[in-house]
C-alpha positions in Angstrom: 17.8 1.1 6.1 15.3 3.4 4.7 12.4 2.7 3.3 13.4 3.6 -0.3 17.1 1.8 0.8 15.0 -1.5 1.6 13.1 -1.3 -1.9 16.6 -0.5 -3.6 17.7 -3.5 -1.5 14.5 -5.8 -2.9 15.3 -4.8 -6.5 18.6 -5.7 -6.7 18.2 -9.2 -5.0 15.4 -10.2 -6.9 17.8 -9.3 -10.2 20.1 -11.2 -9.0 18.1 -14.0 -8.0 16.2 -14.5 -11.2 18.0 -12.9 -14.7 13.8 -12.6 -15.9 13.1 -9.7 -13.5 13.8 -6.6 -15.1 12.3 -3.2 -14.3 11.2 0.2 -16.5 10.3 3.4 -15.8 10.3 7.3 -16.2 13.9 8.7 -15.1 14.9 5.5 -12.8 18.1 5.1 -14.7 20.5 7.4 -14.6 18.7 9.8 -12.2 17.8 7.5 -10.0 14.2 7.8 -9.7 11.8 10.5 -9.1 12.0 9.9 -5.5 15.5 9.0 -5.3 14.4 4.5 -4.9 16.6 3.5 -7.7 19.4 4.9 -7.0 22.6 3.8 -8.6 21.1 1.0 -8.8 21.7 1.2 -12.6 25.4 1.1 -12.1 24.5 -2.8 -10.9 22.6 -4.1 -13.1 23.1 -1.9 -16.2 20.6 -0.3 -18.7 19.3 -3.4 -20.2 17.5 -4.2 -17.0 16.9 -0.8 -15.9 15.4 1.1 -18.5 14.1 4.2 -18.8 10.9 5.4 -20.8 9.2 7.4 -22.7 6.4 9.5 -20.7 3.3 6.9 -21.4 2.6 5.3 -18.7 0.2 3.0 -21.0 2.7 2.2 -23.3 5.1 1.7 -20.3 2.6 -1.1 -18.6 1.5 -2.6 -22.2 5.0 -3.3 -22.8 5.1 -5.1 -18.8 2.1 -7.3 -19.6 3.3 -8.3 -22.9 6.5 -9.0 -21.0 5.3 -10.6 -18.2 3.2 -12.9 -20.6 6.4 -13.9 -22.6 8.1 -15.3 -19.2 9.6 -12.2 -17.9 8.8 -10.6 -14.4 9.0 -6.7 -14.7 8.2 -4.0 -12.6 7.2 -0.7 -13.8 7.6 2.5 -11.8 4.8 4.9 -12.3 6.0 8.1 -11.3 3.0 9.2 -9.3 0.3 6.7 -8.3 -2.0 9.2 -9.7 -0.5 8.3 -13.4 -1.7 5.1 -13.5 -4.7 7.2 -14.7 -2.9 6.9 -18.0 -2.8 3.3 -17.9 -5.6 1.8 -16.5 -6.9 0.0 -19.7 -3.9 -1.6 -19.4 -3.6 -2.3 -16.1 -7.6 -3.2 -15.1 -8.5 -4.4 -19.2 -5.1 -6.6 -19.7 -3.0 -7.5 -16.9 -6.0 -8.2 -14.2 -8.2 -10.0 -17.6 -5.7 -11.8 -19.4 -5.1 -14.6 -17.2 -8.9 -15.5 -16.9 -9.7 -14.6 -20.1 -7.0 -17.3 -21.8 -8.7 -19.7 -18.9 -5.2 -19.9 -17.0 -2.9 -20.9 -20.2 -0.5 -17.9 -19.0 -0.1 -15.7 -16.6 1.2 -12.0 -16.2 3.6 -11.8 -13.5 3.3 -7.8 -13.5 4.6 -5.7 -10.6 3.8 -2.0 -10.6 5.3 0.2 -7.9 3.1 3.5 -7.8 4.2 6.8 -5.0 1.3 7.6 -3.0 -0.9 9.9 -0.9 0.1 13.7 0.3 2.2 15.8 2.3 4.7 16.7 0.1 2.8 19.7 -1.3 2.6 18.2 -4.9 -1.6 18.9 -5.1 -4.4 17.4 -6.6 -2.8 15.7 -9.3 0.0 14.1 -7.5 -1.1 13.0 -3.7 -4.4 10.9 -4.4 -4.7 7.7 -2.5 -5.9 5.2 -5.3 -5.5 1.9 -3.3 -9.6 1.6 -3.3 -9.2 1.7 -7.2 -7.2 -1.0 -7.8 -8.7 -3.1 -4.9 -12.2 -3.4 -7.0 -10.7 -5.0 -9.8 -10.5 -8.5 -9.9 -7.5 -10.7 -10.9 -4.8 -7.3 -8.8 -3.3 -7.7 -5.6 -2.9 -4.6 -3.7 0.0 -4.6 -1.2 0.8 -1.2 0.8 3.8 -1.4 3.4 4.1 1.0 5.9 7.7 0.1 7.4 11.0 -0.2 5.4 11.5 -4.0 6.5 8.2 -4.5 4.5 8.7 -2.5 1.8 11.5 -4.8 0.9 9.6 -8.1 2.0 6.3 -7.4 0.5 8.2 -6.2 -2.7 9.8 -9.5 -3.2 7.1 -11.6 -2.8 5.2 -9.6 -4.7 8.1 -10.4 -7.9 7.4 -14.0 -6.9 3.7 -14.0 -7.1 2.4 -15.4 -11.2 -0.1 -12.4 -10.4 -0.5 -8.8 -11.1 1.0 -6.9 -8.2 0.3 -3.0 -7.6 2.8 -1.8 -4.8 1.6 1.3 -3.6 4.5 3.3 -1.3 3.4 6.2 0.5 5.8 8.9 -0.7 6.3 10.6 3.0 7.5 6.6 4.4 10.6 7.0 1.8 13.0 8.8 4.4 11.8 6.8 7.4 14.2 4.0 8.5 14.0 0.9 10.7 15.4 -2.9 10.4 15.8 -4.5 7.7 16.8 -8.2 7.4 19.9 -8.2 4.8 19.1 -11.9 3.1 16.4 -11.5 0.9 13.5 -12.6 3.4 9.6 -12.6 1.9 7.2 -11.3 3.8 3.8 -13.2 2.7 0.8 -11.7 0.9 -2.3 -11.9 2.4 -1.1 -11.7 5.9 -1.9 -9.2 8.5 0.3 -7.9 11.4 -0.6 -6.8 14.8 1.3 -4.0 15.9 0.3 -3.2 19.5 -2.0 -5.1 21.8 -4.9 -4.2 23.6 -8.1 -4.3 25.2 -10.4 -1.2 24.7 -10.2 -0.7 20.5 -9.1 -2.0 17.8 -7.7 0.8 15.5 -7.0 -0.7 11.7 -4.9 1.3 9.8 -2.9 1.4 6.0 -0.2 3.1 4.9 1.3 6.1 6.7 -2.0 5.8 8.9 0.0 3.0 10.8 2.4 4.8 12.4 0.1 7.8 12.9 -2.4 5.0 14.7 1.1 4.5 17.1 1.5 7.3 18.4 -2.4 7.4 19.1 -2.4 4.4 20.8 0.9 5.6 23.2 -1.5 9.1 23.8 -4.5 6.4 24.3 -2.5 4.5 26.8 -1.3 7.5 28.8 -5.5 8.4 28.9 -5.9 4.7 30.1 -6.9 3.2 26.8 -5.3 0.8 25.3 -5.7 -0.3 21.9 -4.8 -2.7 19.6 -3.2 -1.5 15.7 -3.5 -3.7 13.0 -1.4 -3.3 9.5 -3.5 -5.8 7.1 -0.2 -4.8 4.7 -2.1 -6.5 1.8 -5.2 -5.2 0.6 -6.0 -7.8 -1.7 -6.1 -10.4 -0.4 -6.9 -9.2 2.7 -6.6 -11.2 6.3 -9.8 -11.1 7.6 -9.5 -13.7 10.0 -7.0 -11.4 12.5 -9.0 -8.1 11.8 -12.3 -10.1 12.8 -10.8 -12.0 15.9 -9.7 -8.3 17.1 -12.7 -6.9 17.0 -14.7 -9.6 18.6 -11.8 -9.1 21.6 -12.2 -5.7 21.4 -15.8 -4.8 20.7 -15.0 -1.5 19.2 -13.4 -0.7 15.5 -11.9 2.4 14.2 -10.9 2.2 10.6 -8.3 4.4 9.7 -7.6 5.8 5.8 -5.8 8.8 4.5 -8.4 8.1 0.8 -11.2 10.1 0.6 -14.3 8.8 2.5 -16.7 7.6 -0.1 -16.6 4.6 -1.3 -13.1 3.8 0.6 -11.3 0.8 1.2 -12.6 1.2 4.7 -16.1 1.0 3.3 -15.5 -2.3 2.3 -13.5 -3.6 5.9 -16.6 -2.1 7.5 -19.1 -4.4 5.5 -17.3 -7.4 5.9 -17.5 -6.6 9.8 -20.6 -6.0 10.2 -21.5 -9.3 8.4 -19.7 -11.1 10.3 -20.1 -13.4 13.4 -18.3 -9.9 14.7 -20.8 -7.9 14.6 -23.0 -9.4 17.3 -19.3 -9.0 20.1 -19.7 -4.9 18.9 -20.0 -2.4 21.6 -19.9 0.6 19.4 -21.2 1.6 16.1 -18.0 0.8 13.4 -16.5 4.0 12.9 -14.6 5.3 10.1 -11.9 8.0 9.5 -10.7 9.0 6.2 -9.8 11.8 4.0 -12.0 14.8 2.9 -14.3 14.4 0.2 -11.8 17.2 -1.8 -8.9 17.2 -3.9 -5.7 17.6 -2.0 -4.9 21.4 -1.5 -1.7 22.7 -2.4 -1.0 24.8 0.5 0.5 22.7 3.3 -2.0 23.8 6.2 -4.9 22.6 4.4 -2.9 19.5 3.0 -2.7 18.1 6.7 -6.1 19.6 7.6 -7.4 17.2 5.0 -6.0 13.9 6.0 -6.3 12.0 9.3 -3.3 12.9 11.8 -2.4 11.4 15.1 -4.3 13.9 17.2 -8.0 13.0 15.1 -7.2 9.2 15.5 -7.0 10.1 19.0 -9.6 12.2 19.3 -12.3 9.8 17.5 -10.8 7.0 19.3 -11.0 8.0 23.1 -14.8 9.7 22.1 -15.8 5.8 21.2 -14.7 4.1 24.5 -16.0 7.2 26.3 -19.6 7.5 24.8 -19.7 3.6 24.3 
């Protein structure tokens, strides 16, 4: 399957698994979705559970927590990731609150799907990488899959989970394909996964940075290098256990991002390593590589000049094992 086929895949299981999961969104209906996820779905389930809405993304996610606090389970579509800009009372305010606030009496089993990062020459406004956003709010899980096999397994545990759930799909991963299982398999929250073994560095990489960090580590390998690549696949909560172990085999850490630098998710990976028992196995200083300070350009060699790519992953990679 695609990615986007796997997601279609999750959807409809999970509706037909549960009659409380419903989902809403801008132009998932009948179109099919911005990005084409959806489908025909709608042809499945119907309108009732697949309904489109107005353009107010904080009306849209209002209407999910109040939802997901009456018993249902819905997922809202935001367009963009860069929308939830629109709705982030809602979504930081109520949904991540709510459950704390009412000390546990209910629960808001909200899942927000939210298109991410660049490369599809849609600009500033619609390529951010918010995942660092979301990540510093109590009471949200962040999950990010980077294969289509995930997409669909950490979708439908996320449906499952009594928690607020942002999804955040990397727009470019939508047309890649890979297995799939058919059943509706979960792939757990919280749970990291090793992609590659090695000896000489451990490369740590989210969202369309993981298969970028593959290809570095076959050009790593053919230089003699051989690193391991690590997916933590949730963000929150995060498995620090296997990043930890990693580096202490390791000794060296190269934290991979396509967000902006400052005040990154890596930021915070990089902290918890270097409090760690970890620290004292480094060889290298921890090392991180990330986005440009700047709003993504429109024009589409400055785009990819502004993110990491496989040849700067290798680059910063094979100048850590050399100089350390």
């Amino acid at each position: 399957m695609t990615y986007s086929e796997a997601i279609r895949s999750a959807l409809g299981q999970a509706m037909d698994e549960d009659p409380t999961v419903f989902m809403m969104g801008e132009d998932i209906g009948v179109y099919g979705g911005a990005f084409g996820v959806t489908g025909e779905l709608i042809k499945k389930v119907g309108k009732e559970r697949l309904r489109d809405t107005t353009i107010s993304e904080l009306g849209t996610v209002g209407a999910g927590v109040g939802a997901a606090m009456t018993g249902m389970k819905p997922i809202v579509e935001i367009q963009f990731s860069d929308f939830t800009a629109q709705a982030m009372d809602q979504i930081a305010n109520q949904a991540a609150k709510i459950h704390f606030m009412l000390g546990g009496a209910v629960n808001v089993p909200l899942v927000i799907r939210a298109p991410g990062g660049s490369g599809t020459g849609a600009a500033a406004q619609h390529s951010q990488s918010l995942e660092a956003w979301f990540a510093h709010i109590p009471g949200l899980k962040v999950v990010m899959p980077s294969t289509p096999a995930e997409a669909k397994g950490l979708l439908l545990s996320a449906i499952d989970d009594p928690n607020p759930v942002i999804v955040i799909e990397h727009k470019l991963l939508y047309r890649t394909s890979g297995p799939v299982p058919v059943a509706a398999e979960r792939t757990p929250l919280g749970v990291a996964k090793v992609r590659r073994h090695g000896s000489d560095i451990t490369i740590l990489a989210t969202g369309i940075e993981v298969s970028r960090a593959l290809e570095a580590a076959e050009e790593l390998a053919a230089a003699g290098i051989e690193a391991t690549v690590i997916d933590p696949r949730t963000l929150k909560p995060l498995d620090e256990e296997t990043i930890l172990k990693s580096v202490m085999e390791t000794g060296r850490v190269l934290l991979v991002q396509e967000a902006v630098r400052t005040l990154g998710f890596m930021s915070e990976v990089a902290a918890i390593i270097s409090e760690s028992e970890a620290f004292v196995h480094l060889r290298a200083p921890i090392k991180r590589l990330a986005g440009l300070d700047i709003p993504i350009p429109y024009a589409p060699q400055l785009e990819k000049a502004s993110v990491p790519q496989t040849d700067d992953i290798v680059k910063a990679a094979l100048q850590m094992v050399k100089e350390w």
